[in-house]
Steps between C-alpha positions, in 0.01 A plus 500: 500500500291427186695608166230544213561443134323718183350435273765264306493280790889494556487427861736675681716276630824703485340783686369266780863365582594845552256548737555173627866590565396760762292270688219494380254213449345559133275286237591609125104454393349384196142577449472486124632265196586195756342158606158569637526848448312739219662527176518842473476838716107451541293422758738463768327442818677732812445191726759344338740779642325430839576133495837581416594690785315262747691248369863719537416617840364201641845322464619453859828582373380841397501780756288795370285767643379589181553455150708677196394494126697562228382578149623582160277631205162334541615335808520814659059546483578120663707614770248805567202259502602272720637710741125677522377194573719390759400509826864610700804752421615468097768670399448575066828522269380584122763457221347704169147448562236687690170530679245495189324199468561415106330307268555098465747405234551181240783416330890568647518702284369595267253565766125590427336719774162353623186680588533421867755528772753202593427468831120290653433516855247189622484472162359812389717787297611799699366761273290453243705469147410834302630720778834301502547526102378893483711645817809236400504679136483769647812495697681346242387693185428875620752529889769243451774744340844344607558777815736486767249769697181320512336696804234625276386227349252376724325831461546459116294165516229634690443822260444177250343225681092566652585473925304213555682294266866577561380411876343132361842449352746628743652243782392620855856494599406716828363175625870342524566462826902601468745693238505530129774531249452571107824482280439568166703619166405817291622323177265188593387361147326201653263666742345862590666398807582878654143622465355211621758478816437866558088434488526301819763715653223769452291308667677397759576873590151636428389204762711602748701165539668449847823309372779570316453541096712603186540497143804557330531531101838477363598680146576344232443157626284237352225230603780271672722599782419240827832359535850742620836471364425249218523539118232713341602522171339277187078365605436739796557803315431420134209664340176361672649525865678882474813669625850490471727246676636755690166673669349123540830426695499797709158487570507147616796604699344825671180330565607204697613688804164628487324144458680328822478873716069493403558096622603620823327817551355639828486872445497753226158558301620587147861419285 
C-alpha cells in the first residue's frame, strides 16, 4: 500500500499503521515540501509514484500481486494517477478528493491556484493549464453545493464545461486495472471533493469498468474523516475542514468496513 498526503503535506502516517495493522506492507509518501522534493504542489512528476511502488514491491519481504493506493484530498488525483500508470492489478481508496485533475497550488495555505495542473508526466504537464483553471472553477464556483445526492452532478458539469475539455481534465480512471472507492463529505469546506469524486465515478460507469467501484458521500461531514473511532472534535471539523464531530466520527466509522471489504474484494461491481 501507498498512503498519499494533500496538499498540506501531512503524511499520513497514522493512517498507514492502520493499514499496517492488517497486514499490509505500506510507504506513508512524501512527494512535496521534503528533502529533494518540490516545494510546493507543482510539477510533480508521476514517475516518482512509479519509483515508489517498485521500490515497496520489490522488497523480498513483500508478497504482492498487485498494488493498493490510498489518497486523501489531492492525494486522491495521486492515487488515481499512479494506478493508470501501473502496469498490474491496483486497488484505489480516495478519502475527500476526486478524479479532476486540479490546478497546482503555492502556499499551505493560504494557497494560490496556478495556471497549470500539479501533476508532469516525463516531464511534461498532463493538460495544458487553462483547461485545469476554467473546468476546476467551474466545479467549485457554479456545481459544488454541499449535497448529500450528488448523482447529477456530473451531468451538471458537462451542461457547463465544452466536451473536449472536461475530457483533457478528467483522470482516465477506466484504465485502472482493479476497484475504486471515493469517500467524500457533503459539508467539505476544503475541497469540491463530492463533485469531483462523482466525475470519475461517472466515468468509470460511462466506460464500462470491469471491477468493483463506489462512492459514498456522507451528510454533514467535513473535509477530514480517514481515521475510525478517534476524536473528531476541535481542527478536523472547525471552519475550513466542515462538519460536526459527530457526522466526521460516524463517517469515519461507517466507511472503514467499506475501506478493508474494497481491500479484499473479488466480486460485486458497484457499493
Amino acid at each position: 500500500m501507498i498512503a498519499l498526503h494533500g496538499s498540506q503535506a501531512y503524511v499520513l502516517h497514522e493512517l498507514s499503521q492502520l493499514l499496517a495493522t492488517h497486514g499490509y506492507a505500506t510507504v506513508a509518501l512524501k512527494y512535496f515540501d521534503g528533502p529533494g522534493l518540490p516545494y510546493y504542489l507543482e510539477d510533480i512528476p508521476l514517475e516518482y509514484f512509479a519509483k515508489a511502488i517498485r521500490w515497496l514491491t520489490g522488497k523480498e519481504q513483500v508478497q504482492s500481486t498487485g498494488i493498493g493506493l490510498v489518497g486523501f484530498s489531492r492525494g486522491v488525483e495521486a492515487a488515481l494517477l499512479a494506478a493508470v500508470d501501473y502496469e498490474g492489478p491496483a486497488t484505489v481508496i480516495g478519502y475527500s478528493g476526486g478524479g479532476l485533475i486540479a490546478p497546482g497550488v503555492r502556499g499551505i495555505p493560504p494557497r494560490e491556484y496556478l495556471d497549470k495542473a500539479a501533476w508532469t508526466r516525463n516531464g511534461t504537464p498532463i493538460v495544458q493549464g487553462n483547461r485545469v483553471r476554467r473546468v476546476f472553477e467551474t466545479v467549485q464556483e457554479q456545481v459544488y453545493q454541499h449535497r448529500c445526492n450528488v448523482e447529477s452532478t456530473p451531468n451538471s458539469v458537462r451542461s457547463k464545461v465544452p466536451q473536449r475539455m472536461l475530457e483533457d481534465t478528467l483522470i482516465p480512471v477506466e484504465e485502472i486495472d482493479g476497484p475504486v472507492l471515493l469517500l467524500t463529505g457533503s459539508d467539505d469546506q476544503q475541497w469540491p471533493s463530492p463533485p469531483v469524486a462523482a466525475l470519475a465515478i461517472d466515468r468509470l460507469q460511462r466506460r464500462n469498468h470491469s471491477s468493483p467501484y463506489g462512492l459514498r458521500t456522507f451528510c454533514k461531514s467535513g473535509h477530514i474523516f480517514p481515521y475510525p473511532y478517534r476524536d473528531y472534535t476541535g481542527e478536523p471539523t472547525n471552519d475550513v475542514n466542515g462538519g460536526t464531530p459527530a457526522a466526521n466520527a460516524r463517517a469515519a466509522a461507517t466507511s472503514w468496513p467499506l475501506v478493508a471489504r474494497f481491500l479484499g474484494l473479488t466480486s460485486q461491481n458497484q457499493v
